[in-house]
VOTIMAR-269395 format. One record per residue (C-alpha): x, y, z; residue number from 1; residue in one letter. Coordinates in pm, whole numbers. Layout:
! residues N
+--------+--------+--------+-----+-----+
|      u |      v |      w |   n | res |
+--------+--------+--------+-----+-----+
|      X |      Y |      Z | NUM |   A |
...
+--------+--------+--------+-----+-----+
! end
This chain:
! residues 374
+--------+--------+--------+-----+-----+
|      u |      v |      w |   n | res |
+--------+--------+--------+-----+-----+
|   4494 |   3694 |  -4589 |   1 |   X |
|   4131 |   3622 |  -4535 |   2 |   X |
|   4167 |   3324 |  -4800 |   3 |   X |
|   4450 |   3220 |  -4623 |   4 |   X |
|   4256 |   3160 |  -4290 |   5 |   X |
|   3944 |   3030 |  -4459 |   6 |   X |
|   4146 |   2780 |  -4605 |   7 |   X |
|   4281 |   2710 |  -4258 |   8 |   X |
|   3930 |   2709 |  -4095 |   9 |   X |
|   3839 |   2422 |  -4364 |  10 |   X |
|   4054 |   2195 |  -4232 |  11 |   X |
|   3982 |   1898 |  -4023 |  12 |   X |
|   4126 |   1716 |  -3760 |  13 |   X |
|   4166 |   1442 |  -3989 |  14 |   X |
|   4303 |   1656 |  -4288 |  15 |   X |
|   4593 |   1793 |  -4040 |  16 |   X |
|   4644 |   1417 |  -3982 |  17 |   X |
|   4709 |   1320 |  -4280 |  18 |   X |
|   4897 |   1611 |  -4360 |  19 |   X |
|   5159 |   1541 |  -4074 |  20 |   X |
|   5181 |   1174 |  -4191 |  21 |   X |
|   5232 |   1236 |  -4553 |  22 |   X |
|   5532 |   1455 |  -4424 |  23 |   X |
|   5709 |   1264 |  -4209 |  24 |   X |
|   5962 |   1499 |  -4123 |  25 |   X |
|   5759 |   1737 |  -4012 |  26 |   X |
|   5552 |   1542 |  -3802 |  27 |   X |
|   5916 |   1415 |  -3616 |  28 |   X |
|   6006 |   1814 |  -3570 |  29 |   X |
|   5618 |   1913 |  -3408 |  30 |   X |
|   5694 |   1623 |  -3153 |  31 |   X |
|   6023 |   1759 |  -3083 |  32 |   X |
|   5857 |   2100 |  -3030 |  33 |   X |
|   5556 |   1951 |  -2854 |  34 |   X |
|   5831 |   1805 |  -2610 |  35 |   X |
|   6030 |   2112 |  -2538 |  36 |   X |
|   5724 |   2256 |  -2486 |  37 |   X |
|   5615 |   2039 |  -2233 |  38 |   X |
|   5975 |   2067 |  -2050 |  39 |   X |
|   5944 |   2468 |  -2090 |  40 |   X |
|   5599 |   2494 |  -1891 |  41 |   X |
|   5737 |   2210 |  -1648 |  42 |   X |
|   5974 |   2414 |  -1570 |  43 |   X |
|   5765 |   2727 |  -1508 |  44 |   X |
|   5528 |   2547 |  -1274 |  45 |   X |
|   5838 |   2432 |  -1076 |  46 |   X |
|   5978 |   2791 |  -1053 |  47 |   X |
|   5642 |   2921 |   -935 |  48 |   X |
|   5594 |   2661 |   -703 |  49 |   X |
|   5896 |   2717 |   -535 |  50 |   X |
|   5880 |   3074 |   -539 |  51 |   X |
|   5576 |   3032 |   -307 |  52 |   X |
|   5704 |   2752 |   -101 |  53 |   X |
|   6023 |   2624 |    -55 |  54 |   X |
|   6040 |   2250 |    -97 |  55 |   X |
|   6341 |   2040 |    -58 |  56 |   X |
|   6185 |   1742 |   -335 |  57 |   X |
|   6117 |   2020 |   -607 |  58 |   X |
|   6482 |   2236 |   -508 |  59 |   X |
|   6637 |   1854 |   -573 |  60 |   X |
|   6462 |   1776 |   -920 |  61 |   X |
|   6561 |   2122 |  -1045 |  62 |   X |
|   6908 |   2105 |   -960 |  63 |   X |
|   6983 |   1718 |  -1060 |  64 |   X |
|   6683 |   1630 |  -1289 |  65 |   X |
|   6615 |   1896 |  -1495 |  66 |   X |
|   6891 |   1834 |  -1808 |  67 |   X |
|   6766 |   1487 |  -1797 |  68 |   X |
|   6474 |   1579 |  -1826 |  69 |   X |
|   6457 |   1852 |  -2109 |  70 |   X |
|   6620 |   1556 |  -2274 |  71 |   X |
|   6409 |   1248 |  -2205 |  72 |   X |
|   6047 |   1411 |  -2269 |  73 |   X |
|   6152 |   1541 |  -2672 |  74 |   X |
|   6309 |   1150 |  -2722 |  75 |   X |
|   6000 |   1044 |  -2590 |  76 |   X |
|   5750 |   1287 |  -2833 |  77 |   X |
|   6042 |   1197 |  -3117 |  78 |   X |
|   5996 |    780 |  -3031 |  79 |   X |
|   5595 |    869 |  -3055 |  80 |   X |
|   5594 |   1048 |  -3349 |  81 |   X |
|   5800 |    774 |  -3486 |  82 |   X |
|   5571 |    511 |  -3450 |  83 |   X |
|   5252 |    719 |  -3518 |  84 |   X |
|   5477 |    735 |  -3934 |  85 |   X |
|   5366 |    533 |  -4236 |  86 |   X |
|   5485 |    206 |  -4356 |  87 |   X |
|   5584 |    409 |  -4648 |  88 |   X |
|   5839 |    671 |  -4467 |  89 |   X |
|   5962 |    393 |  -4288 |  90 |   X |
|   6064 |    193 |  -4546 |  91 |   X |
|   6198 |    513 |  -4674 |  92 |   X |
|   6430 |    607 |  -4380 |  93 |   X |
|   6502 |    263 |  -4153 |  94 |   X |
|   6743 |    387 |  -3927 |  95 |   X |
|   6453 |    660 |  -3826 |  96 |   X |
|   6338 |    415 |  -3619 |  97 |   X |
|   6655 |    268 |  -3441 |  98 |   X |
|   6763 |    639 |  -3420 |  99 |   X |
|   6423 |    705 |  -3208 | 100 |   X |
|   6494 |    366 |  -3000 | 101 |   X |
|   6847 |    438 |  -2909 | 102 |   X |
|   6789 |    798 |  -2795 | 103 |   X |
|   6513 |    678 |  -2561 | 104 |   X |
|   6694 |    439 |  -2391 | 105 |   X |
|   7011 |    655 |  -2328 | 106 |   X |
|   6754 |    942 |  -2192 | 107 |   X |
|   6550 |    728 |  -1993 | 108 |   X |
|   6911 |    594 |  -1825 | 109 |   X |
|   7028 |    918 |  -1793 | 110 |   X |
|   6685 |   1011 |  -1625 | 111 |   X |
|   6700 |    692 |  -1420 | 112 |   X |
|   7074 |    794 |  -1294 | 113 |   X |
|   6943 |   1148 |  -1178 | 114 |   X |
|   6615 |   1030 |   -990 | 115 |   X |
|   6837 |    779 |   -800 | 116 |   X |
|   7058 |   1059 |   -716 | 117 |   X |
|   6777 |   1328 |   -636 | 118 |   X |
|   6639 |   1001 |   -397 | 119 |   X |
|   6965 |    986 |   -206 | 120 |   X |
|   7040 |   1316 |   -116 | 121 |   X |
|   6675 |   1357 |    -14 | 122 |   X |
|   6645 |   1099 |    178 | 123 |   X |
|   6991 |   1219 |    361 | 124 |   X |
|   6933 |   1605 |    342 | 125 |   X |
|   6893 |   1631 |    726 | 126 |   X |
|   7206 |   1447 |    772 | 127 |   X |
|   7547 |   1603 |    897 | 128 |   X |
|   7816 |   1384 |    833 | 129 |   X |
|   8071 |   1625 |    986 | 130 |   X |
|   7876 |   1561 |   1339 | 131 |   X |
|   8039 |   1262 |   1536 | 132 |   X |
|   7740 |   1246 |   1725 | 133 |   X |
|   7466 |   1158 |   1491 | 134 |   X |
|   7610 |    789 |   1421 | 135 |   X |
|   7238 |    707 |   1325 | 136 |   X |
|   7173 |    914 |   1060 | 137 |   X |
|   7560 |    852 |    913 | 138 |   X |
|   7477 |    493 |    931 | 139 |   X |
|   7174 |    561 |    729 | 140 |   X |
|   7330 |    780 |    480 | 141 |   X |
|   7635 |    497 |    433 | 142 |   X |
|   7351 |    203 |    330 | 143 |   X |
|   7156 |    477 |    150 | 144 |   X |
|   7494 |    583 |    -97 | 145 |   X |
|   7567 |    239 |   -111 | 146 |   X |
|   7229 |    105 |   -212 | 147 |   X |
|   7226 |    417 |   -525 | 148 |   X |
|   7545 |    329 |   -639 | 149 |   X |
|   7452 |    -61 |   -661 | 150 |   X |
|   7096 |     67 |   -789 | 151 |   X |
|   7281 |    290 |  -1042 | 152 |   X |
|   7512 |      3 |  -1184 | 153 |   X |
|   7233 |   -246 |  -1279 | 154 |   X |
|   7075 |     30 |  -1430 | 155 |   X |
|   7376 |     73 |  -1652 | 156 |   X |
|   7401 |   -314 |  -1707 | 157 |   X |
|   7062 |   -328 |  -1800 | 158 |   X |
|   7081 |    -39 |  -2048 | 159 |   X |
|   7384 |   -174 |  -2234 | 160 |   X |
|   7212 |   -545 |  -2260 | 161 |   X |
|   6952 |   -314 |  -2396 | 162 |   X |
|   7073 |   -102 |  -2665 | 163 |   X |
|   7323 |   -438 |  -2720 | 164 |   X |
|   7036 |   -609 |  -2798 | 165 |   X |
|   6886 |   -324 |  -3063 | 166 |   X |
|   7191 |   -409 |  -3311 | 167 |   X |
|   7196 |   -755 |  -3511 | 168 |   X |
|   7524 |   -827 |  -3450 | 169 |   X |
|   7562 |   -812 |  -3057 | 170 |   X |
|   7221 |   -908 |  -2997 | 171 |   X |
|   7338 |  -1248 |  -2840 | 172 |   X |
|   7570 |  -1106 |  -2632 | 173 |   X |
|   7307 |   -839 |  -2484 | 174 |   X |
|   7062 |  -1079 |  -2445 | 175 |   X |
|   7298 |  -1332 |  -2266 | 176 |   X |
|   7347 |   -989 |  -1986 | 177 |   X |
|   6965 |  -1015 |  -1917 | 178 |   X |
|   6960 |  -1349 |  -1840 | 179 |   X |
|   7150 |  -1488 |  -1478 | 180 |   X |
|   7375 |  -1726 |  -1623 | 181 |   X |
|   7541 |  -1411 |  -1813 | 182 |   X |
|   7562 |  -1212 |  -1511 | 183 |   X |
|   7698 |  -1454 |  -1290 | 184 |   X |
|   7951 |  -1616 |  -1607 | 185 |   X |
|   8036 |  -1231 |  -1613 | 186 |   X |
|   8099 |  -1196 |  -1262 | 187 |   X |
|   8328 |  -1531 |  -1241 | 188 |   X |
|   8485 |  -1348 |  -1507 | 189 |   X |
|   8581 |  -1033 |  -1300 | 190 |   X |
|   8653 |  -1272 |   -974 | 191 |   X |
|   8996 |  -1358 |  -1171 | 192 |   X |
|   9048 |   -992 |  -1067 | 193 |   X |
|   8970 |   -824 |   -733 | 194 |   X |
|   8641 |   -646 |   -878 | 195 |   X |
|   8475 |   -968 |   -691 | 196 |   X |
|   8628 |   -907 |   -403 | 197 |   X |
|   8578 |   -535 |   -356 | 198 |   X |
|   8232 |   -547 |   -469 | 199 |   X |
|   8175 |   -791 |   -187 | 200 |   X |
|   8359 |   -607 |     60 | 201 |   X |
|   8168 |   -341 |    -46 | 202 |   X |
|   7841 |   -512 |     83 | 203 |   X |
|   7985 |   -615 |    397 | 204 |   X |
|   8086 |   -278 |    532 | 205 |   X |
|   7771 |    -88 |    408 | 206 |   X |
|   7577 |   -346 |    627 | 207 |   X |
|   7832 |   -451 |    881 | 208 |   X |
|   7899 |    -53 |    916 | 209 |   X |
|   8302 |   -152 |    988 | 210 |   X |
|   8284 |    227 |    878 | 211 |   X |
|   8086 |    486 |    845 | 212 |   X |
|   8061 |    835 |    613 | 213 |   X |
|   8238 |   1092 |    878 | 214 |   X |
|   8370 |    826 |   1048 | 215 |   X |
|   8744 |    968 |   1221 | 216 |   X |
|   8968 |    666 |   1145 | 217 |   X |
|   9384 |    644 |   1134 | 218 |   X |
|   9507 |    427 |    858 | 219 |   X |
|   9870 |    416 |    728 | 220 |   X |
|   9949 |    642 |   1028 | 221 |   X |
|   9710 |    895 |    925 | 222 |   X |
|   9410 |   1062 |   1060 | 223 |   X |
|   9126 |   1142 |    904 | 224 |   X |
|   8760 |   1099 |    805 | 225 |   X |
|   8576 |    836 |    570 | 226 |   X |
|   8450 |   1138 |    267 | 227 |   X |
|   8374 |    831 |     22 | 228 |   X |
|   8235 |    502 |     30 | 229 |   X |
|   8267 |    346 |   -296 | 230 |   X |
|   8160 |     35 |   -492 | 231 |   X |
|   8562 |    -39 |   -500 | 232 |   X |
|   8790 |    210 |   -301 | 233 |   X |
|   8741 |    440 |     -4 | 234 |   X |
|   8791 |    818 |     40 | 235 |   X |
|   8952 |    925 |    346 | 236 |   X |
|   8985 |   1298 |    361 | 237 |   X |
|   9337 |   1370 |    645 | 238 |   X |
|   9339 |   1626 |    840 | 239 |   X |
|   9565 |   1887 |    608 | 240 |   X |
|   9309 |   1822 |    323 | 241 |   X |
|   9459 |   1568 |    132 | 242 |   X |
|   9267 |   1251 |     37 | 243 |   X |
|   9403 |    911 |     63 | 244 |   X |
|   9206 |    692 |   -159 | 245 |   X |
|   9249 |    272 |     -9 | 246 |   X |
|   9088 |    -36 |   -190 | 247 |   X |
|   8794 |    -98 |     16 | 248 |   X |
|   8892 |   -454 |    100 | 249 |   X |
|   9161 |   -250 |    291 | 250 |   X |
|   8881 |   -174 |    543 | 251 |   X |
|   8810 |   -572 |    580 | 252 |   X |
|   9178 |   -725 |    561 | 253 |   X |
|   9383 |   -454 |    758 | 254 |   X |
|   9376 |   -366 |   1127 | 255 |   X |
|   9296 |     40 |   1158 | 256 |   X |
|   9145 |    231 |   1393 | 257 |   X |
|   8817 |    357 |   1445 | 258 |   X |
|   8732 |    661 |   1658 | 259 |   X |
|   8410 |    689 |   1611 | 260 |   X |
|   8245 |    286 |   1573 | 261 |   X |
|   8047 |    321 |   1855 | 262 |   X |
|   8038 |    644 |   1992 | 263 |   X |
|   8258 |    956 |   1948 | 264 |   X |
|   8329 |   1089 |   2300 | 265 |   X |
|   8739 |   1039 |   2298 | 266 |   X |
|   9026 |   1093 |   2596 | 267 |   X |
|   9282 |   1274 |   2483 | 268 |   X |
|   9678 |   1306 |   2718 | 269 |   X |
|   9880 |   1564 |   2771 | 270 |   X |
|  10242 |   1511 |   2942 | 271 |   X |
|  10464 |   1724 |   3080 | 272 |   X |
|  10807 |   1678 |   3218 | 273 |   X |
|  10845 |   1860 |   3579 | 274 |   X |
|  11108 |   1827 |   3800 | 275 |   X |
|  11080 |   1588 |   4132 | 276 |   X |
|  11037 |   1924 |   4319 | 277 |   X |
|  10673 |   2045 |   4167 | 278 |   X |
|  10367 |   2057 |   4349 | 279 |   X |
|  10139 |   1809 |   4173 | 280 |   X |
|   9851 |   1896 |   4331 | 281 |   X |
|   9898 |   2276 |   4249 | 282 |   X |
|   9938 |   2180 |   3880 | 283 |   X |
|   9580 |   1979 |   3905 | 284 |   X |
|   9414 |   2245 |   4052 | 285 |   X |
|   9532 |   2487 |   3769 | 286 |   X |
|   9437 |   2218 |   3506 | 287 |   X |
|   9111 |   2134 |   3699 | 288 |   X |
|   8995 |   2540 |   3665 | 289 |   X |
|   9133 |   2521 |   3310 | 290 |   X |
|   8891 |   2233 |   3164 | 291 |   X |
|   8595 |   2377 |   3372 | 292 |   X |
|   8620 |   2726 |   3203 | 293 |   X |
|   8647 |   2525 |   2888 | 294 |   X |
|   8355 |   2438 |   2690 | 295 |   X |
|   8517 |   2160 |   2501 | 296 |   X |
|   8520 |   1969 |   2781 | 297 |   X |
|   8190 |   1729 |   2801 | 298 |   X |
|   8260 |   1649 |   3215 | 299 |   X |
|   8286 |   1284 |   3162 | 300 |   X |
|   8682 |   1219 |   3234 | 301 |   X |
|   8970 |   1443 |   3412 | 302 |   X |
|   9298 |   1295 |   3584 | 303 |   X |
|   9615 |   1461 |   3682 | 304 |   X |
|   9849 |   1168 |   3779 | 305 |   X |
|  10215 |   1090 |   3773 | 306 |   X |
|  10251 |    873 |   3540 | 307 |   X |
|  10678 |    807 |   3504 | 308 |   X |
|  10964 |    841 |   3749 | 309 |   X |
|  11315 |    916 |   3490 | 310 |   X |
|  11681 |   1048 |   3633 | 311 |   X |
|  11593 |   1374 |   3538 | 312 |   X |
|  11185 |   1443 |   3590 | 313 |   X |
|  10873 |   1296 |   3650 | 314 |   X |
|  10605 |   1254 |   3380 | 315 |   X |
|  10256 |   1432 |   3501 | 316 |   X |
|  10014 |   1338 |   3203 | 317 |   X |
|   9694 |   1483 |   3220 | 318 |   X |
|   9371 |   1324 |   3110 | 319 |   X |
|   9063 |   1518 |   2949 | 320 |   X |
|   8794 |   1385 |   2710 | 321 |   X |
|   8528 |   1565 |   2472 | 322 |   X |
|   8238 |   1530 |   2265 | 323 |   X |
|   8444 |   1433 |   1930 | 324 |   X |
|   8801 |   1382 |   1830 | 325 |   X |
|   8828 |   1758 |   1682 | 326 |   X |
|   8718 |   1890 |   1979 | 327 |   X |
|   8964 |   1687 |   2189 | 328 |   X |
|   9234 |   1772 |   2011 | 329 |   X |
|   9202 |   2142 |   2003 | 330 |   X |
|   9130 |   2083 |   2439 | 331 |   X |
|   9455 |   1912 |   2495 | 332 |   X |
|   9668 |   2219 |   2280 | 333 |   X |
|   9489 |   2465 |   2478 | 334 |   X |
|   9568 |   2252 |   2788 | 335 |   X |
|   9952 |   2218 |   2685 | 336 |   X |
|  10003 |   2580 |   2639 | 337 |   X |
|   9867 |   2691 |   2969 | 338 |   X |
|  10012 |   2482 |   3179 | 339 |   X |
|  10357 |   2506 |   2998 | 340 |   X |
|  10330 |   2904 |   3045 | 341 |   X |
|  10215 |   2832 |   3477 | 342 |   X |
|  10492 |   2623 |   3491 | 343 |   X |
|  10754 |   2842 |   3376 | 344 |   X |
|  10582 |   3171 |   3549 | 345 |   X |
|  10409 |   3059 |   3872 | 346 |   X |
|  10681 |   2712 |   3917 | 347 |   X |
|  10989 |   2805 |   3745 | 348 |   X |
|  11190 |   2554 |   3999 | 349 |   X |
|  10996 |   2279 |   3861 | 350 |   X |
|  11137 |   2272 |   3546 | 351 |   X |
|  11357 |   1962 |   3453 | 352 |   X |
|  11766 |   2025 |   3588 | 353 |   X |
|  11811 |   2022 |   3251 | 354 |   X |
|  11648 |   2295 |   3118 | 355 |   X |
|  11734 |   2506 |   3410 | 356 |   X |
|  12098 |   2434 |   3297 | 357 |   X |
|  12089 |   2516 |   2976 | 358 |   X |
|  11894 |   2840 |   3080 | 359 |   X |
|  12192 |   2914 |   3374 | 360 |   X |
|  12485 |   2823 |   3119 | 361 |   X |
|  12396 |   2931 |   2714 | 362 |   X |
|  12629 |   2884 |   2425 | 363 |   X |
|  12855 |   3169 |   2392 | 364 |   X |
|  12830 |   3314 |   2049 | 365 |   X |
|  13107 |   3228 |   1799 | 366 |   X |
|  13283 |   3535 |   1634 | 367 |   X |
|  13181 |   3639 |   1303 | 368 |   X |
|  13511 |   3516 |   1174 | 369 |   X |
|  13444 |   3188 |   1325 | 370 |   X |
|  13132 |   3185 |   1179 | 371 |   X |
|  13222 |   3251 |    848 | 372 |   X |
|  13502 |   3014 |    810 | 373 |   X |
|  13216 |   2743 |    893 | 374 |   X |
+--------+--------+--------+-----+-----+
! end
């Protein structure tokens, strides 16, 4: 043993050099291991960093970046220890080297990708996009998506000219995608489809903000609210939790309706159907004391008019409004049901003739024979 360590304790820097270099393979594997080193005490310092103080930058990188990561810093010590190789092992093993190149770029994308991503939601952590008030800060997180995902697609094009450009055989074509005649030959190209055209449309509305993330919009006679804003379609998430995915040039060709453009405070009706004999002004006082106990009401609208005269009743439609469209709806049910139950306990002579004739005179009920032989 003691031999063993003098003959360690002999060595110099220069004979350990040589000693990796004459073995190539080992040299590639200590770079590896050098690498996943690195990543392993990254890691630690990150843990104990946010073990003393919470920080929304580090949380991010650790939850998006870190696979990405454990994989681009060994491709990096493998691409090193690569080039730091003889002539000699080289020669030996050729595709060493294009192995090393490859795995660098895909890392280095996949990196790339996650950093945009960690970038986006930071930028937009304080954001609720569920809030129809904050139109601000959903304006800002629209561009902000928008700008990653266009961010995150050149970074793809340019990574595929790249490793394109590593092969002999397609190195014309991925050198043709760096240049801007091959982009814009390649986006004539895709203009013989709509990819053009909903790329472009794409621009306009995350600038234009025709729509916004949380937006409440009612397309093909459905309501919901803008989940998705894509490079080519839109995600509209309707109100029983089904998703109805549009082209986005759907947003720019087709009339819809926005709830929330410019602000979200909405009026919302309710109508009811009351007999010529009703005291209107009783009714408004009982919806008047009804949307002041209510705290979905925000104050700004309230109206109990007559609205219809028909043969058999008068329309009464009642106007309310609230902060959001949510909110208004679940006002005007609330509204509906207690007026419908004062009606028919406090006023039961205002009900339409004919309800109060159907209630004087029922069906009789057929025999069970009857029935049967239906």
């Amino acid at each position: 043993m003691d031999a063993f360590l003098d003959f360690f304790a002999q060595l110099s820097w220069d004979d350990i050099r040589r000693f990796f270099l004459r073995n190539g393979w080992l040299l590639l594997a200590g770079a590896v291991l050098i690498g996943l080193g690195v990543c392993l005490v990254v890691s630690q310092v990150v843990n104990i960093l946010l073990r003393r103080r919470d920080n929304d930058l580090l949380r991010l990188l650790r939850q998006y970046a870190r696979g990405a990561f454990y994989v681009f810093v060994p491709s990096l010590a493998f691409l090193i220890g690569t080039n730091l190789q003889s002539a000699r092992f080289l020669r030996r093993h050729p595709n060493v080297d294009k192995a090393s190149e490859i795995l660098f770029l895909l890392a280095s994308t996949w990196l790339v990708l996650r950093l945009l991503k960690v970038g986006e939601l930071y930028l937009i952590r304080h954001t609720d996009l569920d809030s129809d008030a904050d139109l601000g800060q959903r304006k800002f997180a629209t561009q902000t998506k928008f700008v990653r995902r266009l961010l995150a697609t050149g970074v793809v094009v340019i990574a595929v000219s790249l490793l394109l450009t590593s092969f002999q055989g397609s190195r014309k074509v991925g050198l043709s995608l760096l240049t801007s005649a091959g982009i814009v030959s390649v986006l004539v190209g895709f203009a013989a489809q709509k990819t053009l055209a909903n790329f472009l449309a794409g621009v306009q509305i995350a600038f234009t903000q025709q729509i916004r993330l949380g937006d409440a919009v009612v397309v093909e006679a459905e309501w919901g609210r803008v989940e998705e804003i894509n490079l080519t379609n839109v995600v509209v998430r309707l109100w029983d939790r089904r998703r109805l995915i549009l082209p986005i040039t759907y947003f720019v060709e087709t009339p819809y309706q926005n709830w929330t453009r410019s602000e979200s405070s909405i009026t919302g009706t309710v109508l009811l159907h009351l007999d010529y004999e009703v005291p209107v002004e009783r009714v408004r006082e009982k919806a008047r004391a009804l949307v002041e106990a209510d705290a979905r009401w925000n104050g700004e609208t309230f109206a109990v008019q007559v609205t219809d005269t028909r043969p058999d009743c008068l329309v009464v439609r009642v106007l309310v409004s609230a902060n959001d469209a949510g909110a208004a709806f679940d006002l005007r049910c609330h509204l509906r049901e207690q007026l419908t139950a004062f009606v028919r306990d406090e006023l039961p002579h205002s009900l339409p003739q004919t309800r109060v004739q159907l209630a004087a005179h029922p069906v009789p009920e057929l025999p069970r024979e009857a029935v049967g032989a239906q």
